[in-house]
C-alpha positions in Angstrom: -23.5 5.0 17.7 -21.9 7.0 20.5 -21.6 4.2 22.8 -19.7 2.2 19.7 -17.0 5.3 19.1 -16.3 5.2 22.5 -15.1 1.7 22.1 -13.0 2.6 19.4 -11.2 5.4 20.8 -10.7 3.2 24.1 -8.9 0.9 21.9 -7.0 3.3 20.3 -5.9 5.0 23.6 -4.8 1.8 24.8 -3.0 0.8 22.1 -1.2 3.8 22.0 -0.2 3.7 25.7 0.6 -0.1 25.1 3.1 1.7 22.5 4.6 3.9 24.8 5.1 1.1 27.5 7.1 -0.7 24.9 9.3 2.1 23.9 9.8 2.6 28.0 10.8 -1.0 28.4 7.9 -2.3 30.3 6.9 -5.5 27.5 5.1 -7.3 30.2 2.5 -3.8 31.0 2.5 -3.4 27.0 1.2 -6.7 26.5 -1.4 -6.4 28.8 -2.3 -3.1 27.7 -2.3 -4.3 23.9 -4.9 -7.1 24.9 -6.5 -5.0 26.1 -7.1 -2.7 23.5 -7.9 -5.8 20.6 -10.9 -6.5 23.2 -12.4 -3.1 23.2 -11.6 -2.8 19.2 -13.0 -6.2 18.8 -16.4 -5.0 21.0 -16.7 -1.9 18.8 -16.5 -4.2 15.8 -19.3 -6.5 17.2 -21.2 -3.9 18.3 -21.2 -2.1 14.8 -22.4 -5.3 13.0 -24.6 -5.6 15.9 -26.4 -2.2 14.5 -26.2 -3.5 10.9 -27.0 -6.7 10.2 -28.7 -7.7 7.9 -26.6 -5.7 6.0 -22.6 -4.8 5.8 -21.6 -1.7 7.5 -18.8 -1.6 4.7 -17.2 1.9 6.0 -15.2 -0.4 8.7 -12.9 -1.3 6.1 -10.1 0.6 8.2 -11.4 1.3 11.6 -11.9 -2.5 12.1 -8.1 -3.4 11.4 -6.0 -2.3 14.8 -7.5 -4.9 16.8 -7.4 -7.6 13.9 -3.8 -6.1 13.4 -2.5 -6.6 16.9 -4.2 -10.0 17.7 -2.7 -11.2 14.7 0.7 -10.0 15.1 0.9 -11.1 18.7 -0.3 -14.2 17.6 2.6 -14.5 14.8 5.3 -13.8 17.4 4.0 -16.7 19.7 3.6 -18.7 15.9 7.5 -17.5 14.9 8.6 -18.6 18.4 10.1 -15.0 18.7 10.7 -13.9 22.3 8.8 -11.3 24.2 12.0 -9.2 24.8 14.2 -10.4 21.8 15.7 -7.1 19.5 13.6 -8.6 16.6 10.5 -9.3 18.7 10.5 -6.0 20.3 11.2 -4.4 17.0 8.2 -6.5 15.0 5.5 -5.6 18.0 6.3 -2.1 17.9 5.8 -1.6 14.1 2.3 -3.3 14.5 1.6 -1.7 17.5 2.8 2.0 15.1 0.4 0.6 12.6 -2.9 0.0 14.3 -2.4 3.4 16.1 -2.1 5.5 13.1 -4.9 3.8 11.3 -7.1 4.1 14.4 -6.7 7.9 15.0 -7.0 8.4 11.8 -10.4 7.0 11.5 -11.7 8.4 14.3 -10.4 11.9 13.3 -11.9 11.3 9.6 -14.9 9.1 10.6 -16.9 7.8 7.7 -19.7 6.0 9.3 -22.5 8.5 8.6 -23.4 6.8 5.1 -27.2 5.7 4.5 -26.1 1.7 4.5 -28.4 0.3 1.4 -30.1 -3.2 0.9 -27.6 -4.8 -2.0 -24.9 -5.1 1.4 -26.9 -7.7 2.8 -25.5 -10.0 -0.3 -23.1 -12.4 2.1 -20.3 -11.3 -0.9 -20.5 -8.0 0.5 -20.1 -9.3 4.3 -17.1 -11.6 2.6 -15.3 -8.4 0.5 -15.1 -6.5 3.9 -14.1 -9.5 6.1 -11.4 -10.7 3.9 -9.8 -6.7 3.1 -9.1 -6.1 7.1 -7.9 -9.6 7.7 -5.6 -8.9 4.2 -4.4 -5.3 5.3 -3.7 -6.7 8.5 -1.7 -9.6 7.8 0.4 -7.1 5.1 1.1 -4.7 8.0 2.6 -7.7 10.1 4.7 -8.3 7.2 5.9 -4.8 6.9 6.3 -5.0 11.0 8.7 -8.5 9.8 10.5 -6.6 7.6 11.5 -3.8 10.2 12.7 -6.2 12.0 15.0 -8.2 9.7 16.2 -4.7 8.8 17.5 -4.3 12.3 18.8 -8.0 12.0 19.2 -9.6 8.3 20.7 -12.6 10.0 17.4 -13.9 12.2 15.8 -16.6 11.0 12.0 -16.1 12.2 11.1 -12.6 11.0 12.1 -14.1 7.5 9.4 -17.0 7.8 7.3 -14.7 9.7 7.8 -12.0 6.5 6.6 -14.6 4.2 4.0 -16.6 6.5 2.1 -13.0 6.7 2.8 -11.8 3.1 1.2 -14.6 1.5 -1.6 -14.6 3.3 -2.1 -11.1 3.3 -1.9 -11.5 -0.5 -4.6 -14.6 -0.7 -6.9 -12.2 1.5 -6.3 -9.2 -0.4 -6.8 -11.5 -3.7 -10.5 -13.0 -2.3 -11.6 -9.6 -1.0 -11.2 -8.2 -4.7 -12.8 -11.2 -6.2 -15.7 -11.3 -3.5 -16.3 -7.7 -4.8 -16.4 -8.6 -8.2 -18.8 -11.4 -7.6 -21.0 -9.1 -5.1 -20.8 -6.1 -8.3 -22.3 -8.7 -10.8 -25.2 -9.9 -8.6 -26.1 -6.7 -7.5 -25.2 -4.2 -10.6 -24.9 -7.0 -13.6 -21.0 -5.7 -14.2 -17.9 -7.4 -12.7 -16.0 -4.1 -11.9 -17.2 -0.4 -11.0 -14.3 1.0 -12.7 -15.4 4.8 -11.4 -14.9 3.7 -8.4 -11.8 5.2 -7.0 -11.6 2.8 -4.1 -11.6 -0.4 -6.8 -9.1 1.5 -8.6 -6.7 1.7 -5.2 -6.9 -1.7 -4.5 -6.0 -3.2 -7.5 -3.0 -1.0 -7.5 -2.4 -2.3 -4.0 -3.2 -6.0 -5.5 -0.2 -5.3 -7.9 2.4 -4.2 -6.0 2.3 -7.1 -4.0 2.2 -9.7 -7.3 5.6 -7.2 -7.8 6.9 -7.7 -4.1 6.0 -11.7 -4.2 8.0 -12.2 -7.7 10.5 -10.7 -5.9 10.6 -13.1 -3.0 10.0 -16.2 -5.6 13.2 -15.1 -7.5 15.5 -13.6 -5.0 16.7 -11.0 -7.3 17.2 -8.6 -4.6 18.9 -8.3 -1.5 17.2 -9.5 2.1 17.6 -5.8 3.2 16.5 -4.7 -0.3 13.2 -6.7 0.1 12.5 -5.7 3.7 12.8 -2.0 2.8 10.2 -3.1 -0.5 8.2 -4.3 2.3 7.8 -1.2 4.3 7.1 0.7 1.1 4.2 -1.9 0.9 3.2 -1.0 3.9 2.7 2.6 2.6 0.8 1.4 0.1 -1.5 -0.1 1.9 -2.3 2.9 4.4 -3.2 5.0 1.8 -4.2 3.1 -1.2 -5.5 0.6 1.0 -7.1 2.8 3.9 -7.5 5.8 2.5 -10.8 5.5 0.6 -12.5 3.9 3.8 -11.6 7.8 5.5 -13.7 10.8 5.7 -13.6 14.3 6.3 -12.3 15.8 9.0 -13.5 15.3 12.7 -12.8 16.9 16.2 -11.9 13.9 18.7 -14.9 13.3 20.6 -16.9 16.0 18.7 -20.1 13.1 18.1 
């Protein structure tokens, strides 16, 4: 379990330094050092299901989204045919790059991988409900990191595909993690929905501010800027109705 922490916090580390090469100007090191850091994330994540299997090591529902989040938003900027150092390029890969660090430290510093994992995870709806929430929290954080950059340029055309590319998917993900969840509830438990469940609870209410924010994309009721700025507040939502119930109590770095 050591060994696997380690990995993490490497890939947090370099993230964050890939973060402050970006803000110095050096795109080319920040790449490099952002690769970097998916690969360890991505070897903590295999090395945690690894230790696992058979069943679902469910309290990765947060600490397994930086890497997904910066592979995926890297990938969209190649997809968008955005520029390494374009104002909007360099403004999107920031915002993710924000993103995966703060949900990285704070899982290490609120680590909540001491459960007892139990037998009902090894139901491949359990395996699907936690695959499907990081690939859905990460493809909403992209579109948050969109929106920061059509706020810093309203007249660019790829962060506004790129927005909607990532939001809907982010949404569809979000939408099969819930029902996966309810499906892996009524095989294991007999109900659909653990309604004392605060995490449930959260996620729905994340699930429903983005019906809110896609309505308002459909109708075009608001603004461009308006809906950016509705973006990042999605994005807040999503940190802490979205991560928060997959955090623990307090931590020391490095104190395993």
């Amino acid at each position: 379990m050591v060994e696997a922490r380690i990995l993490i916090a490497c890939a947090v580390i370099l993230l964050a330094t890939a973060l402050a090469a970006d803000l110095g100007g050096l795109s080319r090191a920040a790449r490099a050092l952002a690769l970097a850091g998916v690969a360890a994330g991505l070897a903590y994540i295999g090395r945690r299901y690894w230790l696992a299997l058979p069943m679902t090591p469910m309290f990765m529902g947060s600490v397994a989204v930086p890497p997904v989040l910066v592979g995926l938003g890297l990938a969209a900027l190649r997809r968008e045919g955005v520029a390494d150092d374009a104002p909007e390029g360099r403004a999107m890969r920031r915002c993710v790059l924000a993103f995966a660090v703060v949900v990285g430290a704070l899982s290490i510093l609120f680590p909540r991988d001491f459960y007892l994992p139990f037998l009902k995870t090894t139901s491949i709806f359990a395996q699907l409900m936690l695959a499907f929430a990081v690939l859905g929290k990460a493809c909403l954080l992209i579109a948050a990191a969109w929106a920061a950059a059509i706020l810093r340029n309203p007249e660019t055309a790829a962060p506004h595909r790129g927005l909607l590319h990532a939001l809907v998917l982010g949404f569809a993900f979000w939408t099969l993690s819930l029902l996966s969840g309810e499906m892996w509830s009524y095989r294991g438990w007999g109900i659909p929905v653990v309604w004392e469940d605060p995490a449930i609870i959260a996620s729905m209410g994340v699930w429903f501010f983005f019906v809110g924010l896609m309505h308002l994309h459909l109708t075009r009721a608001w603004t461009v800027r308006a809906r950016a700025a509705a973006m990042l507040t999605g994005a807040a939502a999503v940190l802490v109705l979205g991560c928060g119930p997959d955090l623990g109590p307090f931590h020391p770095p490095f104190a395993w």
